[in-house]
C-alpha positions as CSV (number, residue, x, y, z in Angstrom):
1,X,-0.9,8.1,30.6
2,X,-0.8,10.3,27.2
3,X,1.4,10.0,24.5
4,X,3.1,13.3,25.6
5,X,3.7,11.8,29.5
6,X,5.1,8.7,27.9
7,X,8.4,8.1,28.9
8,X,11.1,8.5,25.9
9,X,12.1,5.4,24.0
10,X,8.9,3.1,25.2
11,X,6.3,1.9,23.1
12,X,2.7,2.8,24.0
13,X,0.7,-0.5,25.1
14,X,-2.3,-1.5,23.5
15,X,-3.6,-0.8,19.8
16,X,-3.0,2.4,17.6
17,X,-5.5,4.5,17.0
18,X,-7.6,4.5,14.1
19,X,-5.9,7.6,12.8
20,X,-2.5,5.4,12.9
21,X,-4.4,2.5,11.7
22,X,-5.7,4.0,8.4
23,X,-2.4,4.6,7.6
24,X,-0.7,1.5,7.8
25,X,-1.1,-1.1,5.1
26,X,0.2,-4.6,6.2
27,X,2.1,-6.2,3.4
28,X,0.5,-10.4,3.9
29,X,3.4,-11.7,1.3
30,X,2.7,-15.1,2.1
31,X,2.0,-18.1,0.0
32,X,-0.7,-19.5,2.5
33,X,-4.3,-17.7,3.0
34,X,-4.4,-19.3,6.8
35,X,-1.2,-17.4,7.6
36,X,-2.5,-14.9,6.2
37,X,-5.5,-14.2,7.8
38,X,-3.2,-15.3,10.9
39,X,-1.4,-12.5,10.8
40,X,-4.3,-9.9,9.7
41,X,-6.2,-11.2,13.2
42,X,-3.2,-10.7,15.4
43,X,-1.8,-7.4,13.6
44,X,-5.0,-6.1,12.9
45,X,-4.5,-3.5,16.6
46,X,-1.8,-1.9,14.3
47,X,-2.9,-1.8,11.0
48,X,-6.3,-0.8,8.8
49,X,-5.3,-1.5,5.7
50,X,-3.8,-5.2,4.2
51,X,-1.9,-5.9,1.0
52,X,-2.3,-8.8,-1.0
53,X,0.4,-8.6,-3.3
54,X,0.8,-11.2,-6.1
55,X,2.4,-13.8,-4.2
56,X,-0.7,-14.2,-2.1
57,X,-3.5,-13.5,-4.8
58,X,-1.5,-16.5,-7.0
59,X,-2.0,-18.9,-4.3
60,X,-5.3,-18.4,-3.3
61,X,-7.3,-15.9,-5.6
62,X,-10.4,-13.5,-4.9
63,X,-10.7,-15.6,-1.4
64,X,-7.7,-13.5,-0.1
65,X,-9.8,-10.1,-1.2
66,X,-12.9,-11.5,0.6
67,X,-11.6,-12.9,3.3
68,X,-9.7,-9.9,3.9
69,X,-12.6,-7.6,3.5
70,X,-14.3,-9.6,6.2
71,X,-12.3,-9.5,8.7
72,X,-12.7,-5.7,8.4
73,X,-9.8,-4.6,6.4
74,X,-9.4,-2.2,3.6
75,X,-7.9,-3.9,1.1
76,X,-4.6,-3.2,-0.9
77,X,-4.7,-5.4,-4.1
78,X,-0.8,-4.8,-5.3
79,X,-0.5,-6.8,-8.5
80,X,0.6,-4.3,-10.5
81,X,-2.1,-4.7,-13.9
82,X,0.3,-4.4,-16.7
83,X,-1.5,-5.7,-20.5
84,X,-2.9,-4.2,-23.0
85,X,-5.6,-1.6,-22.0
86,X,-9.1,-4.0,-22.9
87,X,-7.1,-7.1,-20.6
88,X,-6.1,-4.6,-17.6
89,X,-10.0,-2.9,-17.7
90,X,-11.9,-6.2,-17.5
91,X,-9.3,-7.4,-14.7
92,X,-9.4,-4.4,-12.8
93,X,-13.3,-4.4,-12.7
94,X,-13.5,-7.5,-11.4
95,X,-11.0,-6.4,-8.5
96,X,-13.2,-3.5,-7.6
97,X,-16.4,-6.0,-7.6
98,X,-14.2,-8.0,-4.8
99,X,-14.2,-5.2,-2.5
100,X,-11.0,-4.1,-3.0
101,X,-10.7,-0.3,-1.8
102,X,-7.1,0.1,-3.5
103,X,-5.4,-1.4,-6.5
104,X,-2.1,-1.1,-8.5
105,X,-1.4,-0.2,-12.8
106,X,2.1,-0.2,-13.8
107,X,2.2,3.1,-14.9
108,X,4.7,1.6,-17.7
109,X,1.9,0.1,-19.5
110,X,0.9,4.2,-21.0
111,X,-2.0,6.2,-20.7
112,X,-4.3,4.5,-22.3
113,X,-4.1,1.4,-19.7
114,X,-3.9,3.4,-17.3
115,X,-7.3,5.1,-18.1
116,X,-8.9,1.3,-18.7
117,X,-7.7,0.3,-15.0
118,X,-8.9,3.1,-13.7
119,X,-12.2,3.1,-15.5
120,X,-12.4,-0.9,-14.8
121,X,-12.0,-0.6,-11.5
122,X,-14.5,1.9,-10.3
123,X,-17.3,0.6,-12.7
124,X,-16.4,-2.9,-10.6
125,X,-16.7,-1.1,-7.5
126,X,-19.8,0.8,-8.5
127,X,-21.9,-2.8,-10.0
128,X,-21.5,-4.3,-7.0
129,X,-22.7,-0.9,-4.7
130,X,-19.3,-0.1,-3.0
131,X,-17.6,3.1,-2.6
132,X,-15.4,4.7,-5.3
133,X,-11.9,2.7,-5.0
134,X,-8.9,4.6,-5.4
135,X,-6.7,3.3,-8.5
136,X,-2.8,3.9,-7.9
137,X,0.0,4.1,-10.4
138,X,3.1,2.5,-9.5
139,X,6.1,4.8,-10.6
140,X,9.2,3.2,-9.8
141,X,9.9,0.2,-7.8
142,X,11.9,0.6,-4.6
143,X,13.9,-2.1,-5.3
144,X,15.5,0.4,-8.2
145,X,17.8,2.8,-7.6
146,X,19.2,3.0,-11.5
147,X,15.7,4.6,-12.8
148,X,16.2,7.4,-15.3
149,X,16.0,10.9,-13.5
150,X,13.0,11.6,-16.0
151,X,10.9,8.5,-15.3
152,X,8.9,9.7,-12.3
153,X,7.9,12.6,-13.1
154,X,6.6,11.0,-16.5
155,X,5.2,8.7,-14.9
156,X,3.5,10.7,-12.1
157,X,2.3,12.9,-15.4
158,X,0.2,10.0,-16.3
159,X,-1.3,9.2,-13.3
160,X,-2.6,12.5,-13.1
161,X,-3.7,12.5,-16.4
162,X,-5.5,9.4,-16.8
163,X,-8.0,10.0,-13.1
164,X,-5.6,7.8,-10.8
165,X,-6.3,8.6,-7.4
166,X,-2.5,8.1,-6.4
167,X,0.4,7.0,-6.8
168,X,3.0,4.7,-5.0
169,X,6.4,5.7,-5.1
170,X,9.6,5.3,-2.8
171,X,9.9,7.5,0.0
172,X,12.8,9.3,-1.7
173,X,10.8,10.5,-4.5
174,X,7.8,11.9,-2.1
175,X,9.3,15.6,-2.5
176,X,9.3,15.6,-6.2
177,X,5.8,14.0,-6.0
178,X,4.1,16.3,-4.2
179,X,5.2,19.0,-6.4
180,X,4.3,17.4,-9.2
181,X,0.6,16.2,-8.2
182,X,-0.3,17.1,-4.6
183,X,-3.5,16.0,-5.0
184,X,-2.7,12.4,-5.0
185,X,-2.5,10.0,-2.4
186,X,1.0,8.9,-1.9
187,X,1.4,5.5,-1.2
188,X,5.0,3.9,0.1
189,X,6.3,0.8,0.6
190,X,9.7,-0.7,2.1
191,X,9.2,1.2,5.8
192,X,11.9,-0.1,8.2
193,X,12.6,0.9,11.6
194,X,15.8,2.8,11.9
195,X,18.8,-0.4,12.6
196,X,16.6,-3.0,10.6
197,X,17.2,-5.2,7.7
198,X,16.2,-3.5,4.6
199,X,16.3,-7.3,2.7
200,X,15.5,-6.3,-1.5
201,X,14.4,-2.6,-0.6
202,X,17.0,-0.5,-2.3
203,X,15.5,2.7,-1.0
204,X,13.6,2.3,1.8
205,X,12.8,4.8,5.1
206,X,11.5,5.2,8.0
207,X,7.3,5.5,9.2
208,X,8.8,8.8,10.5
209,X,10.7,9.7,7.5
210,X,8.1,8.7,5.1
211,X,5.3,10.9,7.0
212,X,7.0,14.0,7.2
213,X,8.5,14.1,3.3
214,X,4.7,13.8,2.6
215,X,3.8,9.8,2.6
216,X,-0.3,9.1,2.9
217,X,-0.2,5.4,3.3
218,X,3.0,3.0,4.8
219,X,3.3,-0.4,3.7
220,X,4.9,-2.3,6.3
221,X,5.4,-6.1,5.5
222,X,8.7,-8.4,6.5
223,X,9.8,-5.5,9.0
224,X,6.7,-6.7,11.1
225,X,5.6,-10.0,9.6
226,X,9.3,-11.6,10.0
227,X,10.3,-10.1,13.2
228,X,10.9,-12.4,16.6
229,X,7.4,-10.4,18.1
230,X,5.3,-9.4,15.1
231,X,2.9,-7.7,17.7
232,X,5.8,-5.5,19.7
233,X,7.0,-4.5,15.9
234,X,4.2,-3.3,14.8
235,X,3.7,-1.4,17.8
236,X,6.9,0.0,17.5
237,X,6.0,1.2,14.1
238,X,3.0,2.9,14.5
239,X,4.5,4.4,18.0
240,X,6.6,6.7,15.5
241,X,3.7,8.5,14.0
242,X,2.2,9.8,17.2
């Protein structure tokens, strides 16, 4: 059966393909590396790309890079390098010797540590013989909605400025984003299904929504990772971008 002879309302059995895949980053915010690589094995049908946010990297280090990277994953290093610029360059370089293929700079911290991240991370990537990571600037979190009108497209300024290779940004702002820098890839997290708990994601969306207002890569973490059938969630999930 195609996706087109599909009857309406049904998910499609089996995994998504790796089109889908590549653009679904699972959020692992988990406090546990064996529940972590738990749920990368049995979700790993739906998704390509896993994020190890700083809940995850404080528990068990570079292991949840590695172990990630092993299991076949690109990985999403989300921990947000916010210090002064020489601190944030010599951290971010040993993330891109891990293996890590994304990773996140508070585009608060300025220009300047922005530029260190990003320069930190690909010389990582490059010492240790891996492809060129892509560095991404947060903008504003989508747990707040009371952010200045001017702040992202300052923000989103800097990024382009300093060589990021994208940004992450709520699904709201992808309009204003692409405007702004179409060039980079726009990362957005809190994705729900339509009728789901949106838990501490002020301003969260669809995978639907997100895709069509211009969204690159999804991150999809409790809506799948704390549902009854984590599997039959995720499939749901991807089912919308086909």
């Amino acid at each position: 059966m195609t996706v087109e002879d599909k009857e309406p309302g049904t998910v499609p059995e089996g995994p998504a393909t790796d089109a889908v895949r590549s653009r679904l980053a699972l959020a692992l915010d988990v406090d546990d590396l064996v529940e972590a690589l738990r749920l990368a094995r049995a979700l790993g049908p739906w998704f390509g790309v896993a994020k190890v946010g700083l809940e995850l990297y404080s528990a068990a280090g570079p292991d949840s890079v590695t172990s990630l990277v092993d299991l076949g994953y690109d990985v999403f290093i989300d921990l947000k390098l916010h210090d002064i610029p020489t601190t944030v360059n010599k951290a971010a370089r040993v993330l891109g010797a891990l293996g890590a293929g994304y990773a996140t700079l508070h585009a608060r911290g300025g220009a300047a540590m922005l530029r260190a991240g990003v320069d930190g991370f690909r010389e990582g990537a490059a010492a240790a013989g891996l492809p060129e990571p892509v560095a991404l600037a947060v903008t504003v979190l989508t747990s707040d909605d009371d952010a200045p009108p001017h702040i992202l497209p300052h923000r989103i300024a800097l990024a382009v400025e300093t060589g990021c290779g994208g940004i992450v940004c709520a699904a709201a702002d992808l309009h204003e984003a692409g405007e702004l820098a179409p060039r980079l890839r726009k990362v957005v997290p809190g994705i729900r299904l339509a009728g789901t708990p949106t838990h501490d994601q002020a301003r969260s969306a669809t995978p639907r929504e997100a895709v069509d207002a211009g969204a690159d890569l999804l991150v999809i973490g409790r809506a799948v990772t704390a549902a009854d059938d984590p599997p039959a969630a995720a499939a749901a999930l991807a089912a919308e971008l086909l």
